[in-house]
C-alpha positions in Angstrom: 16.5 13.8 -6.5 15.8 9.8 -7.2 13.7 9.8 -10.5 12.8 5.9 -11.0 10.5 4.7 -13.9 7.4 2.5 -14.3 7.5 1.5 -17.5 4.4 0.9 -19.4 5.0 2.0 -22.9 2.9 5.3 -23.4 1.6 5.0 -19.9 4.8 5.2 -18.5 5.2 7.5 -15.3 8.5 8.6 -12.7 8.4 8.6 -9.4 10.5 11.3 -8.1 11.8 10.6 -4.2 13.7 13.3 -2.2 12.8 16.6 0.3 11.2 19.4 -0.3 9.3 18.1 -3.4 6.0 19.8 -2.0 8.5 22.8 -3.2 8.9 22.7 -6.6 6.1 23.5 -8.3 7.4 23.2 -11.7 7.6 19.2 -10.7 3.7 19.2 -10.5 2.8 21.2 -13.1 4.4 19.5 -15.8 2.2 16.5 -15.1 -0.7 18.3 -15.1 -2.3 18.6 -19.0 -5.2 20.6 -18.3 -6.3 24.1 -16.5 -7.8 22.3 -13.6 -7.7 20.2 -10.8 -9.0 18.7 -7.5 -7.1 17.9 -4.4 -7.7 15.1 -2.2 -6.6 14.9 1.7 -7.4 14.2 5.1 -8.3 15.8 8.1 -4.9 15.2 9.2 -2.8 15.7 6.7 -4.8 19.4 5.5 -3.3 21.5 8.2 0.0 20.3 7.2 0.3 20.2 3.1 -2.9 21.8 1.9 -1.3 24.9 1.3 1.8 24.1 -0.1 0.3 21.8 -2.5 -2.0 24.8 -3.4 0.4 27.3 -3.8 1.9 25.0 -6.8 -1.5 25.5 -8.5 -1.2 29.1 -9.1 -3.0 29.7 -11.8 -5.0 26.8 -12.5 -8.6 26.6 -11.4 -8.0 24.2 -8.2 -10.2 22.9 -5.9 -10.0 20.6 -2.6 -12.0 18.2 -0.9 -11.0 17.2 2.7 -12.2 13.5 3.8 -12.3 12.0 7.2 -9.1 10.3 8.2 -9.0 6.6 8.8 -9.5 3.0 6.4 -13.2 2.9 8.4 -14.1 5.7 5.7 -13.2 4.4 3.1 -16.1 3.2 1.9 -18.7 4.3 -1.2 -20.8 6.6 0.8 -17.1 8.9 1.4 -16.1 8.1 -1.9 -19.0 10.0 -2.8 -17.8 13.6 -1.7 -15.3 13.2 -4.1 -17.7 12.9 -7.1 -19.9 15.9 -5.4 -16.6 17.9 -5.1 -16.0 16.8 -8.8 -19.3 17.6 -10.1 -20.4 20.9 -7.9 -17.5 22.4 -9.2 -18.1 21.3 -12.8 -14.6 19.6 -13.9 -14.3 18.3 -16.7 -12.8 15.3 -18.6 -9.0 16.9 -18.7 -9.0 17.7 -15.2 -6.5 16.0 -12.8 -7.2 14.5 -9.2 -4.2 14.9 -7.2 -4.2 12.5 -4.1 -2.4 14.4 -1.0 -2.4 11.7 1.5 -1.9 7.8 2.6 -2.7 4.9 1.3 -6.6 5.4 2.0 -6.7 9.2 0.0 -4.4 7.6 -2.9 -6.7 4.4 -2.9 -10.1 6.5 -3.4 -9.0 9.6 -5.3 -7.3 6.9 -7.8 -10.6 5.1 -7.8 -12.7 8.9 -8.9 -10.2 9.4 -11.2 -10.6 6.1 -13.2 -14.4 6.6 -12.7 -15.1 10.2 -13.1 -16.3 10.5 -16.5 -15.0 6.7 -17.4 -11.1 8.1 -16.4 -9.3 11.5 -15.4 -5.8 12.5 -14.7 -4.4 11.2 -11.5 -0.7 12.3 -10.0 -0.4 11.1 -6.4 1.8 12.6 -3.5 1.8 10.3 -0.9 3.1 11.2 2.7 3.3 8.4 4.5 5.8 5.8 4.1 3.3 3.0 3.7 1.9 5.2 0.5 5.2 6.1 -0.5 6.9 2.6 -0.6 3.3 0.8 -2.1 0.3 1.9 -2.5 1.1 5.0 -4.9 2.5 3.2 -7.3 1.2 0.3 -9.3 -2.8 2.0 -10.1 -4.5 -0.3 -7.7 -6.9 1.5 -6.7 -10.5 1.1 -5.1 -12.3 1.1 -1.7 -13.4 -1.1 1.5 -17.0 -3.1 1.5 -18.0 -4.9 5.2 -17.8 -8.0 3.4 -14.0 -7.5 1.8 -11.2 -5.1 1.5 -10.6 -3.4 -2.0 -12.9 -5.7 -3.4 -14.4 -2.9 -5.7 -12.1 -0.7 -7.5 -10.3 -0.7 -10.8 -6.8 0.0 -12.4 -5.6 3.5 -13.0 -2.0 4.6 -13.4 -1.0 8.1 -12.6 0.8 10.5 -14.2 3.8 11.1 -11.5 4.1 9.8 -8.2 6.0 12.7 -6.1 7.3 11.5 -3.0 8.5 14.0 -0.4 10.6 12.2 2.3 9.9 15.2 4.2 6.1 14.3 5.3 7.6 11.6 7.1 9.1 13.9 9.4 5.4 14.5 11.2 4.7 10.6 10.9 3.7 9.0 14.0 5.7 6.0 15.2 2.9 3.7 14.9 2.5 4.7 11.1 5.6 4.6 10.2 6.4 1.1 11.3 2.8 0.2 9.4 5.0 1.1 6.4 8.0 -0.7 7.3 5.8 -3.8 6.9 5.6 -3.3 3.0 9.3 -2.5 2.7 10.3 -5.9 4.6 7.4 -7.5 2.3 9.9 -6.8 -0.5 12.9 -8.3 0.9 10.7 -11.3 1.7 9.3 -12.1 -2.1 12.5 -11.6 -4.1 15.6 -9.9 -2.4 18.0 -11.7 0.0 20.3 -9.0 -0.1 17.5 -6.3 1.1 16.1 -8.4 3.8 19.9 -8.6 5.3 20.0 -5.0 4.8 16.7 -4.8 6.9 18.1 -6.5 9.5 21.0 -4.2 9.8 19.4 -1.3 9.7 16.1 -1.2 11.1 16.6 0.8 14.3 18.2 3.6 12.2 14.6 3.4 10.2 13.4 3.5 13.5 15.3 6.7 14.2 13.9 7.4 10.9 17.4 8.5 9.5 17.1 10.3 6.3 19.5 8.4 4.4 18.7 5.0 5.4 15.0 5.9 4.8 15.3 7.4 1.2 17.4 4.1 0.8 14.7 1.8 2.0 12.1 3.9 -0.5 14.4 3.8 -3.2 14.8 0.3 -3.0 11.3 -0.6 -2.5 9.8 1.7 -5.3 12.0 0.1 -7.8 10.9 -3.3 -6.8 7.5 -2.5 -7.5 8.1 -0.5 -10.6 9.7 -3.5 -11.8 6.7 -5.8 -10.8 4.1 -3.2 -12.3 5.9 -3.3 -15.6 6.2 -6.7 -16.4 2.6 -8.0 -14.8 0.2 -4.4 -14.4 -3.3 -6.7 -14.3 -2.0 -9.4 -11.9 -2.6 -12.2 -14.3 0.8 -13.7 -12.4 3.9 -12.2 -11.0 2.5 -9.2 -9.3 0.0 -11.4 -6.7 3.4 -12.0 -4.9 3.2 -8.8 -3.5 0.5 -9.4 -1.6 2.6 -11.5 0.5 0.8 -11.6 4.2 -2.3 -9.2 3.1 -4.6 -12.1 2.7 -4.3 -13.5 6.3 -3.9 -9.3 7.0 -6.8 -8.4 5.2 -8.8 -11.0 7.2 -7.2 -9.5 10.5 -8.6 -5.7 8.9 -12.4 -6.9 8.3 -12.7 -8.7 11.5 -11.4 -6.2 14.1 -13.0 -3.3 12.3 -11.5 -1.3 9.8 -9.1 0.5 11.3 -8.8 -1.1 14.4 -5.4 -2.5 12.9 -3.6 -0.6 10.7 -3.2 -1.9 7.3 0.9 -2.6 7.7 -0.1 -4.0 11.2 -1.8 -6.9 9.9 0.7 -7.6 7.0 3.2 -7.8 9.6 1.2 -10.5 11.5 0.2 -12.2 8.1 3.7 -12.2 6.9 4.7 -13.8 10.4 1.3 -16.4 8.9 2.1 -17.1 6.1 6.2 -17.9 7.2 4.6 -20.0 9.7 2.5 -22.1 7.0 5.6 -21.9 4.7 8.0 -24.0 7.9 5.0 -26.4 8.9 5.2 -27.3 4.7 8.6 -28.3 5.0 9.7 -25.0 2.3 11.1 -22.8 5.5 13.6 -23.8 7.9 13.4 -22.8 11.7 15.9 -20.1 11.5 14.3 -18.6 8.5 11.2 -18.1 10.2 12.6 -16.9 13.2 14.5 -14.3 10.8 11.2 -13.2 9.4 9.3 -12.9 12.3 12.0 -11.2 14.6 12.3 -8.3 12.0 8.8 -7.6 12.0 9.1 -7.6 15.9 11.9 -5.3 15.5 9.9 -3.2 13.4 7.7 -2.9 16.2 5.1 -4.9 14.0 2.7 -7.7 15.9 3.8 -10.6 15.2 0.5 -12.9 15.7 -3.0 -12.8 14.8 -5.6 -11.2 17.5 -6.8 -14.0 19.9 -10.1 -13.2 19.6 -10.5 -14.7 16.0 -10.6 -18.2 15.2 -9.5 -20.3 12.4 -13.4 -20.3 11.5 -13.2 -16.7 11.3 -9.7 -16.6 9.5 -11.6 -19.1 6.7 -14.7 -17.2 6.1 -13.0 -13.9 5.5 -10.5 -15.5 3.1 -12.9 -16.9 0.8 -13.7 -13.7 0.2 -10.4 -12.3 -1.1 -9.2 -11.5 -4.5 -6.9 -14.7 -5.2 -9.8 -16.7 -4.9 -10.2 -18.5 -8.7 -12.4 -20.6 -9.4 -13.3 -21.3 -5.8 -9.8 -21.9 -5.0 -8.2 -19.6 -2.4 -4.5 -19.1 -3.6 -2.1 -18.4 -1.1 1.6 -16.0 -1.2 4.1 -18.4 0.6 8.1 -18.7 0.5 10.5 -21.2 -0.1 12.5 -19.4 2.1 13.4 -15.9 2.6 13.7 -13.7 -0.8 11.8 -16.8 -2.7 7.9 -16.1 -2.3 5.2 -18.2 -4.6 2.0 -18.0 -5.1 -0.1 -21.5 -4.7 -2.6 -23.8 -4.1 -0.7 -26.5 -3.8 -1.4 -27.1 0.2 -3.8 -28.6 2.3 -6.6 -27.5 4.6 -4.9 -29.2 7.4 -1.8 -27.4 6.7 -3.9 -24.0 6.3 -5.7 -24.5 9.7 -2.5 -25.3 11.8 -0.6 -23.0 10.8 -3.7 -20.3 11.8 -4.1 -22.1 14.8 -0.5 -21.7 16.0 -0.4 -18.1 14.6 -3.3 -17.0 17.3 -2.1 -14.9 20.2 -2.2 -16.5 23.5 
């Protein structure tokens, strides 16, 4: 077993990554501090890990609560059974929220357990690889409003993130290339060495070969770890890892959340913001075309839908949480494994590059 670290002082956590984690119940337990606690899943993923995440509660009061699958429900008015769950079963303050699921179930059952009686315990065992690579680790965590994507939520650490590669195994193919976006994301902001490593091996992620996998997992959990530790608020560093999510985000809200999957639209705002990056002069053509043939590879669309416009693109944008001051910041590269954040650019710039990233 791969035990990594984020450190944070007191608040420090592991992340353990290997099989049959769901397993070992002595792994859960010992990040569990008080005599209860509340599982959050899915529709989808209940039939499959419900039971063996319950039979590592033996003899703690438990309970579950099973939400709809899909980022169109997560919203405040699902986010609500949570609370109901939390509340009819009268849990109290030393409880712990255990988030069985993707990125959706970790984002809200993070977000109750920083708001359920001003903060609970939260361990998260995510089982997808876009979960298990991002969004478990870090404490972002929060939900969807029609007008912007995690606009409302807060920061809340767990206490152990436990990542079993073996949920992967019942991933679909569409799902598990959404979470190949974030792991090229990472080679892209500040690892040469990764990104060639991508390109090398992404058919045998593809195949979804165990070893290459945990590899990609390892490598991608520590890069965030690292991130987490030295910038946990985003005050600086840690905006670069939303590298492609703000032209992806845009892509979310305006087909429908849902429509595109989260990893899907990264993989087209990556291709975005790459294109912006050439047009200023900081890319050169084979970089780009590097960039956006592994997101191809990845199976990943590599342009925005043509049925949005660069009006479309703007209006969503402004509403996105890099705006400062009025100022929309942007994640860009000075070529591959170099990624900035800045508003040093033009509108002109901005629009072009939009305009040349539509599908025909």
């Amino acid at each position: 077993m791969t035990t990594l670290t984020v450190d944070l002082g007191e608040r420090s956590y592991p992340i353990y990554i290997n099989s049959d984690l769901l397993g070992q119940a002595d792994l859960l337990r010992q990040h569990i501090p008080g005599k209860s606690a509340l599982i959050v899943t899915n529709e989808t993923v209940e039939p499959l890990y419900l039971k063996k995440t319950q039979a590592m509660l033996t003899g703690l009061k438990h309970e579950s609560v099973i939400l709809p699958d899909g980022e169109k429900y997560k919203n405040l008015e699902v986010l609500n059974q949570i609370y109901d769950a939390l509340l009819r079963n009268r849990l109290d303050r030393n409880t712990t929220i255990i988030a069985l699921g993707g990125g959706v179930v970790g984002d809200m059952a993070g977000f109750a357990a920083a708001s359920y009686q001003r903060g609970v315990h939260l361990v998260q065992i995510p089982t997808t690889l876009l979960s298990q690579v991002d969004s478990s680790v870090g404490g972002k965590t929060g939900v969807n409003h029609p007008l912007g994507k995690n606009m409302i939520g807060a920061f809340h650490q767990p206490r152990a993130v436990i990542a079993d590669t073996d949920t992967l195994d019942t991933l679909p193919d569409r799902e598990l290339s959404a979470g190949i976006a974030e792991i090229i994301k990472y080679g892209l902001i500040n690892n040469t060495d990764f990104f060639t490593w991508l390109e090398q091996n992404m058919q045998a992620l593809l195949r979804r070969d165990k070893a290459v996998l945990t590899q990609a997992i390892e490598v991608s959990c520590q890069n965030k770890a690292d991130v987490v530790a030295a910038d946990e608020r985003e005050s600086g560093q840690r905006a670069l890892l939303n590298l492609g999510h703000t032209f992806g985000h845009a892509i979310e809200n305006a087909m429908g959340y849902g429509e595109w999957l989260h990893g899907e639209a990264v993989g087209a705002g990556m291709c975005m913001a790459a294109t912006m990056s050439k047009q200023m002069g900081w890319m050169s053509d084979q970089e780009l075309q590097r960039t956006c043939n592994l997101i191809e590879q990845a199976k990943l669309p590599t342009k925005a839908p043509a049925n949005m416009s660069v009006e479309t693109f703007l209006a969503l944008m402004a509403v996105d949480k890099k705006v400062l001051d009025g100022t929309l910041r942007l994640v860009l590269m000075k070529g591959i494994g170099k990624a900035l954040v800045t508003d040093d650019y033009n509108a002109d710039d901005l629009n072009t590059a939009i305009e040349n990233s539509l599908a025909n």
